[in-house]
C-alpha positions in Angstrom: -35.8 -4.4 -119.3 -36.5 -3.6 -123.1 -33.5 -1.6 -125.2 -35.6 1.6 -125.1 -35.2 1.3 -121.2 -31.7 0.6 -121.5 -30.9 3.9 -123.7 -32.9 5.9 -120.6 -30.3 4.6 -117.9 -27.8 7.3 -117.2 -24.3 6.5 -118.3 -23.4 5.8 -114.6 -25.7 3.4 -113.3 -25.0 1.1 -116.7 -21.5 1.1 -116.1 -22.4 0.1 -113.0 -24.9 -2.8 -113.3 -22.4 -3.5 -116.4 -19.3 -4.2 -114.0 -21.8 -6.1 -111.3 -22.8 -8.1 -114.0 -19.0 -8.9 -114.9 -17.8 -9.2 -111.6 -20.7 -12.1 -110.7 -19.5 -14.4 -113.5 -18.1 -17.0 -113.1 -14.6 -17.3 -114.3 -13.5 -20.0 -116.5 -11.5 -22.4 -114.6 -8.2 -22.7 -115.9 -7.0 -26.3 -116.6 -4.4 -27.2 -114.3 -0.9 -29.0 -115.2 0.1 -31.9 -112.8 3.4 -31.7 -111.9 5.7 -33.8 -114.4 6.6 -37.1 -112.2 10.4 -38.1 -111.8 10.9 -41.4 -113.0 10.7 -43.8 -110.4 13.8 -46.8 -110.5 14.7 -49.3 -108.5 18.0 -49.5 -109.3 20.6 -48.8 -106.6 24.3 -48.4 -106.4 27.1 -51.2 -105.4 30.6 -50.6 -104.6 33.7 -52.6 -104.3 35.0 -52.9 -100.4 38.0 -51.4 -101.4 39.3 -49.9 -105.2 40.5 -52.3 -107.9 39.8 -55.2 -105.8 36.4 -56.4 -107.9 37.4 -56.9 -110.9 36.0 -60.6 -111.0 32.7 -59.0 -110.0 32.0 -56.7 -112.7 34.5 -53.4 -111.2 34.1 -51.0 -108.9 30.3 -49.9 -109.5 28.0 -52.2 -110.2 24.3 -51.2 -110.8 22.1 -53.0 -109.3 17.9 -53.6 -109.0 17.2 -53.7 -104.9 13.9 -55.2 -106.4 15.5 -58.5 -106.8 16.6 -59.0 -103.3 20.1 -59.0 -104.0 22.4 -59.6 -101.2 25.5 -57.7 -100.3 28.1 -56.6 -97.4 27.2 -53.5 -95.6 29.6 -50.9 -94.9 28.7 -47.8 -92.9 29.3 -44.0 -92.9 28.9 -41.1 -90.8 30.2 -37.0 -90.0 29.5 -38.7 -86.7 32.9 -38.3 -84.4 31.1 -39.8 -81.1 30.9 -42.9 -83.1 34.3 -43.6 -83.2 34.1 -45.2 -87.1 37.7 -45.5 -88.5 39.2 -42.2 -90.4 40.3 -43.7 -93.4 39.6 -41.4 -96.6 42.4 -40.4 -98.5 41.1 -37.1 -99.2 38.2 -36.5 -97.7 37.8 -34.4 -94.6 35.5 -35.0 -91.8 33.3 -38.8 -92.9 34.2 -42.0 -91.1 33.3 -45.4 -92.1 32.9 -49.1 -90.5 32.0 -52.5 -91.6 30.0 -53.6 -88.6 31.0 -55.8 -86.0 28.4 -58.3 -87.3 29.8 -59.0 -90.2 26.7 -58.5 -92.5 28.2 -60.0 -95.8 24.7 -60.7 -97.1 21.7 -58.1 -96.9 19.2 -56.6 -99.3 19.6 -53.3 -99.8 17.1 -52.0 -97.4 18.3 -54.2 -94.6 21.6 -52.2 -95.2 19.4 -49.0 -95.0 18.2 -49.7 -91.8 21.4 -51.1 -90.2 23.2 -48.0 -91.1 20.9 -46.0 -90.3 20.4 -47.7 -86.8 23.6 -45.4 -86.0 23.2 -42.5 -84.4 24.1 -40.1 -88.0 25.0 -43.3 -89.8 24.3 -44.2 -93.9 25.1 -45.9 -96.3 28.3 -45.0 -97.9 28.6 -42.3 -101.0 30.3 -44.2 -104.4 33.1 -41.1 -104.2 33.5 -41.8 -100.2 33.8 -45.7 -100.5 36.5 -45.1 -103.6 38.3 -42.9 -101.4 39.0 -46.1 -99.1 36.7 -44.3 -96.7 35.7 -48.0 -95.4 37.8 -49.7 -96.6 40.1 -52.2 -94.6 37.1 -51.8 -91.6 36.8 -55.5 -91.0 35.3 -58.4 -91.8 37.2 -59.5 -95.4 35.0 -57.1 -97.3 37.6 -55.4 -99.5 37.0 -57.7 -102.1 33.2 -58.0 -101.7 30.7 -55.2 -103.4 28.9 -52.9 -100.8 25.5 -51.3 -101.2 25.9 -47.8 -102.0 23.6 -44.3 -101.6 21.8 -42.4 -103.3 23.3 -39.3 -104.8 21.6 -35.6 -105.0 18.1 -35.3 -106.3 17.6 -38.9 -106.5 14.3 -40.8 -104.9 14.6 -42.0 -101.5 12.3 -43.3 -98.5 15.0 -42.5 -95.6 18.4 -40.8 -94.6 20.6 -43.3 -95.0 19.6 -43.8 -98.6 21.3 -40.2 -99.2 24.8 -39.0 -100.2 23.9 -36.7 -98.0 22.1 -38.4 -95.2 19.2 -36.0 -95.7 16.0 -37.4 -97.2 13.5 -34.1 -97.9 10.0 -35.2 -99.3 11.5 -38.0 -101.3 14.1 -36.4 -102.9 17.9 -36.5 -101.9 19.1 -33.5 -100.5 22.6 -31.8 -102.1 25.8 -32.6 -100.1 26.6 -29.3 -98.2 23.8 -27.5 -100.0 24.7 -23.6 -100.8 22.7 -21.3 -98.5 19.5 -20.1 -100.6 19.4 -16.6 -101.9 17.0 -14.6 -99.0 13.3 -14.3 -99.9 12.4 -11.1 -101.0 8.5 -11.2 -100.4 6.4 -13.0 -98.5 2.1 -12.2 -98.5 1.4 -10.5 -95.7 -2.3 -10.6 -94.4 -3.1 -7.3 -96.5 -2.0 -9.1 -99.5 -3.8 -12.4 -98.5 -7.0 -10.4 -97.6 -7.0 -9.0 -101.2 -6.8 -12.2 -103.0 -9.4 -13.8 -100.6 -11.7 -11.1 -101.5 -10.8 -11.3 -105.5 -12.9 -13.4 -107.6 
């Protein structure tokens, strides 16, 4: 179509063919952001069996790297009553903790994982729960030794009993006790998802 042509379209139809024209392009893609990473470590918690009873062995938290296959006692918590775990905390309401009857003085931290965790609502113990004496005095002559600890809130984890908490939610600790969320105020209904669909 030559300009002359152009000038002899009403006003309507150009507007038209204008907006067909606009709407058939395609529109530039917008570059998307990946999602910032959380720094992955491999460094986990120890504990001392019972407080001020480690100083020899560096105190009563120790960092340590589960990557070197360190070896450690295992000492066990849970909200689990049924269990039947000892209630020792000093202050803490409603967790129970155990050394295990097996005496497991030396495991790598995922071994202790998986042997708390082989208790119905069992982890590993939090660092504020095993310096509350919450397993302490369980058995086994482990006040003096350093036990594997877990994980605290919004740290990386591959199961439960890696967790403060005892919650592991797509790799990420869950919060002890998490606050209930604020109610959602929308959601798309299918009118809503029909328009974007259709919206190019």
């Amino acid at each position: 179509m030559n300009p002359v042509q152009w000038i002899l379209i009403p006003y309507s139809t150009f507007f038209s063919r204008l907006i067909t024209c606009l709407l058939l392009q395609s529109p530039t893609p917008i570059p998307s952001q990946s999602p910032t990473e959380p720094p992955v470590t491999t460094d986990r918690m120890l504990y001392c069996g019972a407080p001020n009873k480690c100083t020899e062995l560096g105190g009563d938290e120790v960092v340590a790297d589960m990557i070197m296959n360190d070896q450690h006692v295992v000492r066990c918590c849970t909200e689990n009553t049924a269990l039947n775990w000892s209630d020792k905390c000093l202050t803490i309401q409603g967790v129970y903790g155990t050394t295990p009857n097996e005496c497991y003085m030396k495991k790598t931290f995922n071994e202790a994982m998986q042997i708390c965790s082989s208790y119905d609502g069992g982890r590993l113990c939090s660092g504020e729960e095993m310096k509350d004496k919450c397993a302490s005095g369980t058995g086994c002559g482990a006040n003096t030794k350093l036990a594997w600890g877990c994980t605290s809130f919004q740290g990386s984890c591959k199961a439960d009993a890696e967790c403060c908490s005892g919650q592991c939610n797509q790799g990420e600790c869950s919060e002890v006790n998490p606050q209930p969320s604020e109610p959602t105020t929308w959601s798309p209904t299918t009118a809503d998802t029909a328009q974007v669909s259709y919206v190019r």
